[in-house]
MDTraj code that builds the backbone (N, CA, C; nanometers):
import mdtraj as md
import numpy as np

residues = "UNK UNK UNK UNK UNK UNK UNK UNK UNK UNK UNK UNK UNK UNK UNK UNK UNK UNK UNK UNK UNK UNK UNK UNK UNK UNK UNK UNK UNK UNK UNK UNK UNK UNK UNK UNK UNK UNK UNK UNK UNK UNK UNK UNK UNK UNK UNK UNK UNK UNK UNK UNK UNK UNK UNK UNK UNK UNK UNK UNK UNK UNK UNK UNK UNK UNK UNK UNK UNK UNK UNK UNK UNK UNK UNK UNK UNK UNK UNK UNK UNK UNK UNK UNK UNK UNK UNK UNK UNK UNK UNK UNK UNK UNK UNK UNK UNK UNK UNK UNK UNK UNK UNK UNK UNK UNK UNK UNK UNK UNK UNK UNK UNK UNK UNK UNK UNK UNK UNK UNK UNK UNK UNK UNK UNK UNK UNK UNK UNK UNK UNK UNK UNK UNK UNK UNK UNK UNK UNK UNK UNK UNK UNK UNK UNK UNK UNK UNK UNK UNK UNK UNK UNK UNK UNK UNK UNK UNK UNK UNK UNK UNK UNK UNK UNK UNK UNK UNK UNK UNK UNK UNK UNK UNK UNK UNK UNK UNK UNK UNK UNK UNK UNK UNK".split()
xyz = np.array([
    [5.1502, 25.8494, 3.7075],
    [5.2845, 25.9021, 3.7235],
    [5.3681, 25.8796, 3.5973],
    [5.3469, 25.8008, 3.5830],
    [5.4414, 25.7277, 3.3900],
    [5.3656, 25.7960, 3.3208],
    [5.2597, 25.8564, 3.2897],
    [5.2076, 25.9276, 3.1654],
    [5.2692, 26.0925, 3.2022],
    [5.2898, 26.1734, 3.2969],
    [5.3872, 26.2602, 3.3497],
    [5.5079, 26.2446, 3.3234],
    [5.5616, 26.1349, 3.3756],
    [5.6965, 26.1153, 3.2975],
    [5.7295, 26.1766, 3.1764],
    [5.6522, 26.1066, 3.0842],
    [5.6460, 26.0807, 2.9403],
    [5.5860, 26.1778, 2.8942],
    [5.5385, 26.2634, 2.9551],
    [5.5068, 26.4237, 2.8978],
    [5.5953, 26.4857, 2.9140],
    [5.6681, 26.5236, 3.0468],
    [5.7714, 26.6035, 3.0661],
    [5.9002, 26.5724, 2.9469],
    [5.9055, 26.4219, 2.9677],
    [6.0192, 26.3962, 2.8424],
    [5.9872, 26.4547, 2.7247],
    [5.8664, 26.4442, 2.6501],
    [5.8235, 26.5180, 2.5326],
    [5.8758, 26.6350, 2.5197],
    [5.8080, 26.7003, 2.6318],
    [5.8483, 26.8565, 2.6391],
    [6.0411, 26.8605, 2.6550],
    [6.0561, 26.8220, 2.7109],
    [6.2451, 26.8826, 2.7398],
    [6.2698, 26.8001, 2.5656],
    [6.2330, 26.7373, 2.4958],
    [6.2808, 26.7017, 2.3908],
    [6.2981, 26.8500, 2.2871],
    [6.1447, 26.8526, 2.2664],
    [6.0608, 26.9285, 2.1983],
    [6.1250, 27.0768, 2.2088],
    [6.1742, 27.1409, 2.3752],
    [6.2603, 27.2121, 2.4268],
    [6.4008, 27.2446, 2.3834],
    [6.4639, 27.1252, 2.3803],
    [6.5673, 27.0772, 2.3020],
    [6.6028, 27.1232, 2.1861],
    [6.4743, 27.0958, 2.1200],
    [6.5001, 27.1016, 1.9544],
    [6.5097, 27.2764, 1.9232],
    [6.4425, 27.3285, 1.9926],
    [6.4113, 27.4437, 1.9712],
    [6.5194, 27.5722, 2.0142],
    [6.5696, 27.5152, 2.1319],
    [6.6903, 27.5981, 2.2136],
    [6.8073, 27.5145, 2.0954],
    [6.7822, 27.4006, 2.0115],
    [6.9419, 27.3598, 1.9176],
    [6.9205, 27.4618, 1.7836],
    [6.7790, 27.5286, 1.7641],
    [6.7667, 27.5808, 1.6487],
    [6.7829, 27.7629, 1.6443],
    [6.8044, 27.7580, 1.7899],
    [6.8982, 27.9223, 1.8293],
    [7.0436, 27.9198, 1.7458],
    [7.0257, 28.0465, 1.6907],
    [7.1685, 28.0877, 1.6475],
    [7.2620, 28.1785, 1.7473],
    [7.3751, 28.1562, 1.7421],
    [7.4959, 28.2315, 1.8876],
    [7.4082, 28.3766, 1.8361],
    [7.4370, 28.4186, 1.7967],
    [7.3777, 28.6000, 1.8182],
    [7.2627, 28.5811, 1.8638],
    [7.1522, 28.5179, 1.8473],
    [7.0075, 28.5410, 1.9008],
    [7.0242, 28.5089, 2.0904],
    [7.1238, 28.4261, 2.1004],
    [7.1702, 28.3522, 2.2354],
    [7.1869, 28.4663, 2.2976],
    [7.2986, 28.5306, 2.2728],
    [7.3320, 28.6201, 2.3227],
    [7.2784, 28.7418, 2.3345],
    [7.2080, 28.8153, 2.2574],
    [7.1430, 28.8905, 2.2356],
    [7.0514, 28.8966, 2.3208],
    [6.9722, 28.7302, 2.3186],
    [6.8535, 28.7261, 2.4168],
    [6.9124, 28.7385, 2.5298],
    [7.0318, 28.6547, 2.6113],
    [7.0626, 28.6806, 2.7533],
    [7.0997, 28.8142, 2.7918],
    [7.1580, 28.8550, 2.7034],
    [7.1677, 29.0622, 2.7048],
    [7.0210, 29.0862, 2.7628],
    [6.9083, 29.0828, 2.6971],
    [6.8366, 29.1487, 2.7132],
    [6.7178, 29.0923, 2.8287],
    [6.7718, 28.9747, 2.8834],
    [6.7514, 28.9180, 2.9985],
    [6.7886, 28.9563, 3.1255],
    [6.8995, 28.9680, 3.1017],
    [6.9749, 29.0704, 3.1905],
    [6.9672, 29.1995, 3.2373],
    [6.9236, 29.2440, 3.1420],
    [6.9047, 29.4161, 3.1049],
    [6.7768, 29.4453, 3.2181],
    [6.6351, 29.3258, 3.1633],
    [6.5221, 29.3812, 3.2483],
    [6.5799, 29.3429, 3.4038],
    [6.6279, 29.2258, 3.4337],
    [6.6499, 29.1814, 3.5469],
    [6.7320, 29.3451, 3.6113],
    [6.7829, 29.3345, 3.5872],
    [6.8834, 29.4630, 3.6112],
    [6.8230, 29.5966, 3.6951],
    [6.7218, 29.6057, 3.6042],
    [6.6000, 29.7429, 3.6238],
    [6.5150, 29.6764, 3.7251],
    [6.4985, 29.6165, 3.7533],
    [6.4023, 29.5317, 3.8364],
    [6.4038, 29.5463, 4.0248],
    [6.3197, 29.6478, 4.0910],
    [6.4247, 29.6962, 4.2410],
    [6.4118, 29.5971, 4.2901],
    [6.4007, 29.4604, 4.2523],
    [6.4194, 29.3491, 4.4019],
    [6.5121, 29.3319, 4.3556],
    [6.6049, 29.3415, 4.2428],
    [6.7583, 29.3223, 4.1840],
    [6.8632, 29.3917, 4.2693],
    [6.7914, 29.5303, 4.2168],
    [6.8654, 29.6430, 4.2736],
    [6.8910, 29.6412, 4.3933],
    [6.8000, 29.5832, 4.4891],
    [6.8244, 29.6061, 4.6506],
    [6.8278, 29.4795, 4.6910],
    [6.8915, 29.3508, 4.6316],
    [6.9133, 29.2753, 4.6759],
    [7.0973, 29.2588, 4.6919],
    [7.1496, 29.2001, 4.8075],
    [7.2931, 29.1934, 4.8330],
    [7.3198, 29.0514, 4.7877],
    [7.2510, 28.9226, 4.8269],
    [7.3007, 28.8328, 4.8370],
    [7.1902, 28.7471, 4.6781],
    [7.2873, 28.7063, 4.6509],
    [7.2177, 28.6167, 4.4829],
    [7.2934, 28.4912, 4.4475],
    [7.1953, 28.4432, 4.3964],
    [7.2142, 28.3030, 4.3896],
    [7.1846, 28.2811, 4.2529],
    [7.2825, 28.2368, 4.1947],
    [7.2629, 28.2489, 4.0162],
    [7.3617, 28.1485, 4.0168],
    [7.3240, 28.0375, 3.8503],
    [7.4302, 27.9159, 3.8243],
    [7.4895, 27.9344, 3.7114],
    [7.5927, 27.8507, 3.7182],
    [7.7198, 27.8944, 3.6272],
    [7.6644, 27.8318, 3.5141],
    [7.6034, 27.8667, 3.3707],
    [7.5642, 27.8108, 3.2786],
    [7.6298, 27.6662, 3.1679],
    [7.5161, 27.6262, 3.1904],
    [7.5726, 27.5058, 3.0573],
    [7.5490, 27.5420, 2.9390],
    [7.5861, 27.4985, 2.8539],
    [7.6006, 27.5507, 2.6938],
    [7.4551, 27.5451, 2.6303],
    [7.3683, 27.4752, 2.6662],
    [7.2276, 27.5012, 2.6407],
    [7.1305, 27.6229, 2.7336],
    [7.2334, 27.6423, 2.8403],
    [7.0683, 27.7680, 2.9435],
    [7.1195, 27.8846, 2.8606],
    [7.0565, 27.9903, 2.9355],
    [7.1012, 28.1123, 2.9023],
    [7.2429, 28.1295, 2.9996],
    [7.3329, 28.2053, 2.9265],
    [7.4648, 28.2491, 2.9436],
    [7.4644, 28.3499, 3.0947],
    [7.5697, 28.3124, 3.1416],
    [7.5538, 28.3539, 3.3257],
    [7.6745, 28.4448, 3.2936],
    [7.7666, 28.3785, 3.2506],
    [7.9264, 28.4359, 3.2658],
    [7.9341, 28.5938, 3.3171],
    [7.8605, 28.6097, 3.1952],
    [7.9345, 28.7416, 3.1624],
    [7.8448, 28.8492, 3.2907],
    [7.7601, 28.8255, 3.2951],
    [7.6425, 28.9062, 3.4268],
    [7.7248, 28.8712, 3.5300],
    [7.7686, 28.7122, 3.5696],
    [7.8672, 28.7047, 3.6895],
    [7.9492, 28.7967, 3.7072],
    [8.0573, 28.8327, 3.5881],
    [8.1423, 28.8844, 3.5851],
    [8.1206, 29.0065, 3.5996],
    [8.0323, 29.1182, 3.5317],
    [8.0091, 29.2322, 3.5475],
    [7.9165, 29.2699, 3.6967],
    [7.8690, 29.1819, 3.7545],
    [7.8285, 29.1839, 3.9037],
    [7.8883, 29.1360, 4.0613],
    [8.0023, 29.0714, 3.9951],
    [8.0979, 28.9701, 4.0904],
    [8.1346, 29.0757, 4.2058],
    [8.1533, 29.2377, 4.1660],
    [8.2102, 29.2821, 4.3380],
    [8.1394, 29.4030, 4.3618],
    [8.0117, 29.4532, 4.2931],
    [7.8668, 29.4910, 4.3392],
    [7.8158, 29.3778, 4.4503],
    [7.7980, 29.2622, 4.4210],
    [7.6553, 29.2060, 4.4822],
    [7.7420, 29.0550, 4.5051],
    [7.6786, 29.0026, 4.6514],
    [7.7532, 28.8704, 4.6702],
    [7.6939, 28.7917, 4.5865],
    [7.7554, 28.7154, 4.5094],
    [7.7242, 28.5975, 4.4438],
    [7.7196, 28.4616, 4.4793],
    [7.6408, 28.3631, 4.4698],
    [7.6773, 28.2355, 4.5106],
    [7.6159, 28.1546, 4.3915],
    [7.7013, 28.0313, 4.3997],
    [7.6085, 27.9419, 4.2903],
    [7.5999, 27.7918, 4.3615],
    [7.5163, 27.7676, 4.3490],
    [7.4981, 27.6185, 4.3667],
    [7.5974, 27.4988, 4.3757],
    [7.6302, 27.4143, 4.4608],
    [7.7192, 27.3045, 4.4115],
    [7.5799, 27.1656, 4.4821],
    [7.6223, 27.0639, 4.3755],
    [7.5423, 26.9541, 4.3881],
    [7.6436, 26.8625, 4.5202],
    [7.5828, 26.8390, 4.5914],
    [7.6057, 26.7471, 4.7392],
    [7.5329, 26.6596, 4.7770],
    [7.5608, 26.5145, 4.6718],
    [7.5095, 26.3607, 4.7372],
    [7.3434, 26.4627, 4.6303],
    [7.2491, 26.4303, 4.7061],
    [7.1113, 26.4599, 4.6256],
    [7.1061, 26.5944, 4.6489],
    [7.1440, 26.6992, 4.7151],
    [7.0743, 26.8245, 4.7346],
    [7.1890, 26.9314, 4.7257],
    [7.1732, 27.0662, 4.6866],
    [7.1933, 27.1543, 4.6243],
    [7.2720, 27.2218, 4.7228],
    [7.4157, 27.2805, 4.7245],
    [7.4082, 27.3519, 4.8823],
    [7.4883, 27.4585, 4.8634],
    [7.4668, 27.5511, 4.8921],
    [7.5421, 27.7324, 4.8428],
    [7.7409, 27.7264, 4.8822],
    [7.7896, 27.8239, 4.8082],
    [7.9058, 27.8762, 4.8200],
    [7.8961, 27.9675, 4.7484],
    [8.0006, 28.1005, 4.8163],
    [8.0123, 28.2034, 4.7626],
    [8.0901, 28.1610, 4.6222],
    [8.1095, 28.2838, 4.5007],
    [8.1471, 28.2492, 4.3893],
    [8.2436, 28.3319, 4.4209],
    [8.3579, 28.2815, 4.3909],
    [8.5015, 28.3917, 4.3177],
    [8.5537, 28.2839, 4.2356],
    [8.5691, 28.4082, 4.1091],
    [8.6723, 28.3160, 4.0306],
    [8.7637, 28.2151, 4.0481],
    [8.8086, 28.3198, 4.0882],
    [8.9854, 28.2205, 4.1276],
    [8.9853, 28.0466, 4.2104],
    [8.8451, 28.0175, 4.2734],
    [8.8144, 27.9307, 4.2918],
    [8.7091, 27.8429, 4.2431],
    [8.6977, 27.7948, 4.1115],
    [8.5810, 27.7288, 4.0413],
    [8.6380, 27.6100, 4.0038],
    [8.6066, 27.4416, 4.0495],
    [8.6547, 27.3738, 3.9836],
    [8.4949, 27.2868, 3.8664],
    [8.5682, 27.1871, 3.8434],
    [8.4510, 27.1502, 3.7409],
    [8.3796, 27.0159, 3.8233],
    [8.2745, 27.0636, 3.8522],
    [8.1887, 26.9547, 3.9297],
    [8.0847, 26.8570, 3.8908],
    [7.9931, 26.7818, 3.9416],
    [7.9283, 26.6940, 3.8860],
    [7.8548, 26.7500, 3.7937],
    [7.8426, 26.6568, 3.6442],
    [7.7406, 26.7129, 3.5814],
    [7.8516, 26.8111, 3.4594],
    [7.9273, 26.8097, 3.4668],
    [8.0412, 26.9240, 3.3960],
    [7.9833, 27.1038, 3.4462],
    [7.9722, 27.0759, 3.5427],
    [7.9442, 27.2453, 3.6445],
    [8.0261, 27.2581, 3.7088],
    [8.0401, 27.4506, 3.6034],
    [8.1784, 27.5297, 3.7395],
    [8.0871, 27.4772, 3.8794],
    [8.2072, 27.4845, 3.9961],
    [8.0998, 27.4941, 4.1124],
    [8.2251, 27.5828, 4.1667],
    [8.1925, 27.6044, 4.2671],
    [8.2658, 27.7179, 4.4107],
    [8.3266, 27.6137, 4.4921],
    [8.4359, 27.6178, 4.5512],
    [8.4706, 27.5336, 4.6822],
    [8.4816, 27.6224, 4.8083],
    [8.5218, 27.5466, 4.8852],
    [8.5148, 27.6773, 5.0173],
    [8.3887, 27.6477, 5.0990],
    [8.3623, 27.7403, 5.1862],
    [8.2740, 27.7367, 5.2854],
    [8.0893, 27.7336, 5.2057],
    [8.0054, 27.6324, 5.2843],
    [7.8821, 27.6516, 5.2515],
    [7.7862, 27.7647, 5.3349],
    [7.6974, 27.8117, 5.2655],
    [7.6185, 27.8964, 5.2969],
    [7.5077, 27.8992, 5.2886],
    [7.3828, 27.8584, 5.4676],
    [7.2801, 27.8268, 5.4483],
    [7.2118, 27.9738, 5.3351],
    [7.0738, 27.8465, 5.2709],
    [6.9706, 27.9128, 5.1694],
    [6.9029, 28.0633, 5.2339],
    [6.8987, 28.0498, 5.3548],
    [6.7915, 28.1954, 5.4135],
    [6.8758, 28.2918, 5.3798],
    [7.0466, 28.2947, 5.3218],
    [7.1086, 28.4118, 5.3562],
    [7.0685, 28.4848, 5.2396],
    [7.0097, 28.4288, 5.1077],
    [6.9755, 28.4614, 4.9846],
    [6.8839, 28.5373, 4.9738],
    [6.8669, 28.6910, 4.8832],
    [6.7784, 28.7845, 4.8702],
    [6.7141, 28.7101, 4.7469],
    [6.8147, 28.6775, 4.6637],
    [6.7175, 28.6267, 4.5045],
    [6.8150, 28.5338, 4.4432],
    [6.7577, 28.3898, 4.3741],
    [6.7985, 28.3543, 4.3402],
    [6.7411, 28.3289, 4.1633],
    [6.8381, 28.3236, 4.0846],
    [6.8027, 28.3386, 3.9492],
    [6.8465, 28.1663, 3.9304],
    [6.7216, 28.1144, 3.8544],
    [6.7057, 27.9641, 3.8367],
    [6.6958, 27.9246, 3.7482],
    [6.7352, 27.8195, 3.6669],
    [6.7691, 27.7851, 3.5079],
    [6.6278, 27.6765, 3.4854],
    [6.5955, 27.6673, 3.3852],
    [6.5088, 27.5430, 3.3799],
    [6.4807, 27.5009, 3.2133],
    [6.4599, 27.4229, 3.1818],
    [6.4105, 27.3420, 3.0371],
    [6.3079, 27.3965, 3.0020],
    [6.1676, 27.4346, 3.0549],
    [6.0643, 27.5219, 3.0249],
    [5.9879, 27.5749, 3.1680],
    [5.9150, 27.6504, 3.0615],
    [5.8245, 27.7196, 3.1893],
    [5.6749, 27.7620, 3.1133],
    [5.6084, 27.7634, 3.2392],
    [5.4886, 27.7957, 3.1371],
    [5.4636, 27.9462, 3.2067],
    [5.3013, 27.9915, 3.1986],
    [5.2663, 28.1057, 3.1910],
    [5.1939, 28.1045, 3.3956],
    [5.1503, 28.0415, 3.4152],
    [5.1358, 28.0185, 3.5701],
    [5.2497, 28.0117, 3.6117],
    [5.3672, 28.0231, 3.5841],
    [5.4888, 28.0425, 3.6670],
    [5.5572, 27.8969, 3.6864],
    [5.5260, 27.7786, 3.6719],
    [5.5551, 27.6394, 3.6971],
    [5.7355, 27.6776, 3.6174],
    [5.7739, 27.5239, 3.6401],
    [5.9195, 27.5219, 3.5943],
    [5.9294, 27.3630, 3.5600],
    [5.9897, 27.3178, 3.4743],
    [6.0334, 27.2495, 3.4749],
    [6.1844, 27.1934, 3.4357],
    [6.2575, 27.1436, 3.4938],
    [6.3806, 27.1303, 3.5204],
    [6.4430, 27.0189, 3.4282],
    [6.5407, 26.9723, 3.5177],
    [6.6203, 26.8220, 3.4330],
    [6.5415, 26.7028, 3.4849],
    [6.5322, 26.6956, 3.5540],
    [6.4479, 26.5870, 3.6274],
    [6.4775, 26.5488, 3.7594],
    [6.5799, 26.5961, 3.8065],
    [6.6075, 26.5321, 3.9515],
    [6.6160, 26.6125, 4.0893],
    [6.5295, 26.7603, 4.0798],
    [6.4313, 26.7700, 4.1590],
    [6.5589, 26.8523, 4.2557],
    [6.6452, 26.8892, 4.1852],
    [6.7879, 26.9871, 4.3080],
    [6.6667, 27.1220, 4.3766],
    [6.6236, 27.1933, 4.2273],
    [6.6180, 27.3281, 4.3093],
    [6.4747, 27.3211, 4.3479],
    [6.4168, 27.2396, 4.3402],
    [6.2592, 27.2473, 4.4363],
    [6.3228, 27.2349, 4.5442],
    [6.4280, 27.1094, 4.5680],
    [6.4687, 27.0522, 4.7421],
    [6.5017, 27.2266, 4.7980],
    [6.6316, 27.2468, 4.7476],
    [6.6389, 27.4189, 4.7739],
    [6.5826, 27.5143, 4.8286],
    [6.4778, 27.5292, 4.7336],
    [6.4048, 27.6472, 4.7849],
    [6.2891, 27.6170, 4.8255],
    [6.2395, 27.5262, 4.8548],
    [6.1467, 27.4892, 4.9310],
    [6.1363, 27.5237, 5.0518],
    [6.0541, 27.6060, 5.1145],
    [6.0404, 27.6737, 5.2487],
    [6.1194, 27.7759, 5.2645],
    [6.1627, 27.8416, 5.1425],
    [6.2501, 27.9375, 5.1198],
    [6.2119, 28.1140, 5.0809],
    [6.1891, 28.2207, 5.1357],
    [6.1442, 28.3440, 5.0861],
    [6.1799, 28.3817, 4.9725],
    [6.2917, 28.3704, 4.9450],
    [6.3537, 28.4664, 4.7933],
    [6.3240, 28.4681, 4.7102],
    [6.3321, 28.5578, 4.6652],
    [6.2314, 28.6054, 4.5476],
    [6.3428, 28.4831, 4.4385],
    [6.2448, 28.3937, 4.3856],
    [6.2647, 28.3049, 4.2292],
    [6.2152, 28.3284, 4.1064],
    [6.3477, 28.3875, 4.0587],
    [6.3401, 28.4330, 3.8843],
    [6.4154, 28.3010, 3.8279],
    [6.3194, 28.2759, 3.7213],
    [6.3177, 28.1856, 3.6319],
    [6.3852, 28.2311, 3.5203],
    [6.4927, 28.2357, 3.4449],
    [6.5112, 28.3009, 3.2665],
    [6.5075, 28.1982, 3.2105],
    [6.4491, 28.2217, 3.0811],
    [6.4676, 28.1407, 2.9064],
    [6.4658, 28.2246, 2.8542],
    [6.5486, 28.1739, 2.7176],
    [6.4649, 28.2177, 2.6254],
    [6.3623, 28.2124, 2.5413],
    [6.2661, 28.2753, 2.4676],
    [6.1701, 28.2769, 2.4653],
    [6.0927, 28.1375, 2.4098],
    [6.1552, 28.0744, 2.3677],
    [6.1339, 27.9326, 2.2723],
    [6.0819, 27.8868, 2.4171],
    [6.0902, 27.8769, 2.5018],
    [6.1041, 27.7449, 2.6177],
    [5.9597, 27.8237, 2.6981],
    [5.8985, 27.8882, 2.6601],
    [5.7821, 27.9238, 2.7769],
    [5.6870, 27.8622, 2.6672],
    [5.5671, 27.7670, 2.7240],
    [5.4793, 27.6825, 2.6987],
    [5.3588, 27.7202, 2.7410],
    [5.2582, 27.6830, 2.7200],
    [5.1066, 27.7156, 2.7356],
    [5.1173, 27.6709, 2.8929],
    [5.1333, 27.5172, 2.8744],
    [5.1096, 27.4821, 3.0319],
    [5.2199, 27.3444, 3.0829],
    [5.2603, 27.3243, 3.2136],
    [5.3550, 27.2428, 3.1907],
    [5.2674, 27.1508, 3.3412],
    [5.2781, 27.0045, 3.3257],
    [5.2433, 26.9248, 3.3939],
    [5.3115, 26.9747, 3.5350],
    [5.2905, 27.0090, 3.6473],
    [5.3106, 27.0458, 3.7542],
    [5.2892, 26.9379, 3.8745],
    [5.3721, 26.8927, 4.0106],
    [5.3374, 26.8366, 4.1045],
    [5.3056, 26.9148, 4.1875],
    [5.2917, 26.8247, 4.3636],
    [5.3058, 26.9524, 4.4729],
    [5.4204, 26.9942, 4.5226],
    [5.5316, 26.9282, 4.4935],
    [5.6586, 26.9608, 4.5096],
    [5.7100, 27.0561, 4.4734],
    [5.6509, 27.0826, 4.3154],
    [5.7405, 27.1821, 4.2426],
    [5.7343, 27.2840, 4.2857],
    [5.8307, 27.3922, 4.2644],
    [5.8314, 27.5399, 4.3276],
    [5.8052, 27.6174, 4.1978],
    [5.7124, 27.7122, 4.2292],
    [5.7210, 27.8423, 4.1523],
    [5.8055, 27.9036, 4.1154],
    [5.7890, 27.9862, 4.0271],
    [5.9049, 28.0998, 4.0065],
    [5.8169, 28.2516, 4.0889],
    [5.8787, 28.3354, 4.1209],
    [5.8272, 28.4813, 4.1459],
    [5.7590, 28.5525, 4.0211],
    [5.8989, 28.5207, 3.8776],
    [5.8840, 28.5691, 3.7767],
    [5.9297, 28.4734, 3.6940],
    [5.9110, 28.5035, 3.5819],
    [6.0140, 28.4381, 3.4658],
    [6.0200, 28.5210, 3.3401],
    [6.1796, 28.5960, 3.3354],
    [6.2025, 28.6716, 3.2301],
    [6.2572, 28.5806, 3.1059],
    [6.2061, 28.6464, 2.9933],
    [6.2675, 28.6077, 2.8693],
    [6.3357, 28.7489, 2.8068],
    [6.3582, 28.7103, 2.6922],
    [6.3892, 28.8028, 2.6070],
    [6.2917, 28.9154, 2.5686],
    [6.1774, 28.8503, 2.5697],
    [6.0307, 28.9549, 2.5143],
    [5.9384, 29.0012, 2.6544],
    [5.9486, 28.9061, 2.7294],
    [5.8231, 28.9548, 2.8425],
    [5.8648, 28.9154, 2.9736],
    [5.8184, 28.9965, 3.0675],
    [5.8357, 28.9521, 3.2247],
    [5.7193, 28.8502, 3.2475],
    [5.6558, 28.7613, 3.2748],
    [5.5777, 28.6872, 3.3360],
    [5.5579, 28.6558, 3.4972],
    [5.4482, 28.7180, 3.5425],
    [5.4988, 28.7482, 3.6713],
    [5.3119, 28.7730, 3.7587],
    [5.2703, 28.6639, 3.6552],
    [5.1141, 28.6436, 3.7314],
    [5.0462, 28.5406, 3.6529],
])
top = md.Topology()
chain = top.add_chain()
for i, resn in enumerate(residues, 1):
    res = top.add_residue(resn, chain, resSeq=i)
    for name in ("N", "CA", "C"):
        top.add_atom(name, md.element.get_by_symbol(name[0]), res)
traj = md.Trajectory(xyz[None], top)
């Protein structure tokens, strides 16, 4: 279990270095075009209810997709509760800054089944679909026993040959980057 540890740390380092050696236009550019395939994609298209998180200054950029999707398609994002992850709808006008320095939603919670797709942030990913996260295991608890279709985005720096995996961890459906859908 400690030699796992100490791999995963490698990797989110190694991750690190690579997502600090992005320049703002390539950032952006790439989440544009992250967006773009997601977009075209009909489990996108015909999904109502989505579950996407308000970005930290290292994932890929949410804002602006929030914003241009906020009164098409219900949105929800995540708020952290004690150890586990638990939905609210998103509207602006109600975002305060929650654990972790995350917008979150206040207001009413909303069980996980109501979700068509949820779009999931992570430190890397490899090519079997694995994920790996921050370390403390929110969105496996989540979607665990959960249908919706799980899209993974990075950008392209952060997809890896192979990433140490448990039985806990959850798959992704897909995982878009900037260059490729991965999605077998």
């Amino acid at each position: 279990m400690a030699e796992g540890k100490n791999e995963k740390y490698k990797i989110r380092k190694l991750i690190n270095e690579r997502k600090t050696a992005l320049g703002i236009e390539e950032k952006v550019s790439s989440a544009q075009r992250i967006f773009e395939q997601l977009e075209a994609r009909p489990e996108f298209i015909n999904a109502t209810h989505i579950l996407i998180y308000h970005s930290l200054p290292d994932e890929v950029e949410t804002r602006e997709f929030i914003t241009c999707w906020q009164n098409d398609k219900e949105l929800f994002l995540p708020v952290v509760k004690g150890e586990q992850l638990v939905i609210k709808r998103y509207c602006k006008d109600n975002l305060t800054t929650g654990m972790y320095g995350i917008m979150e939603p206040s207001g009413n919670e909303y069980p996980p089944e109501l979700i068509d797709l949820v779009i999931v942030p992570g430190i890397a990913f490899d090519r079997k679909r694995n994920r790996l996260g921050r370390g403390k295991g929110y969105y496996d608890r989540l979607l665990n026993g959960h249908k919706c279709l799980k899209v993974g985005i990075a950008y392209s720096c952060q997809i890896i040959p192979e990433l140490p995996a448990e039985p806990h961890d959850i798959k992704m459906d897909i995982i878009i980057t900037p260059d490729e859908i991965i999605n077998e």
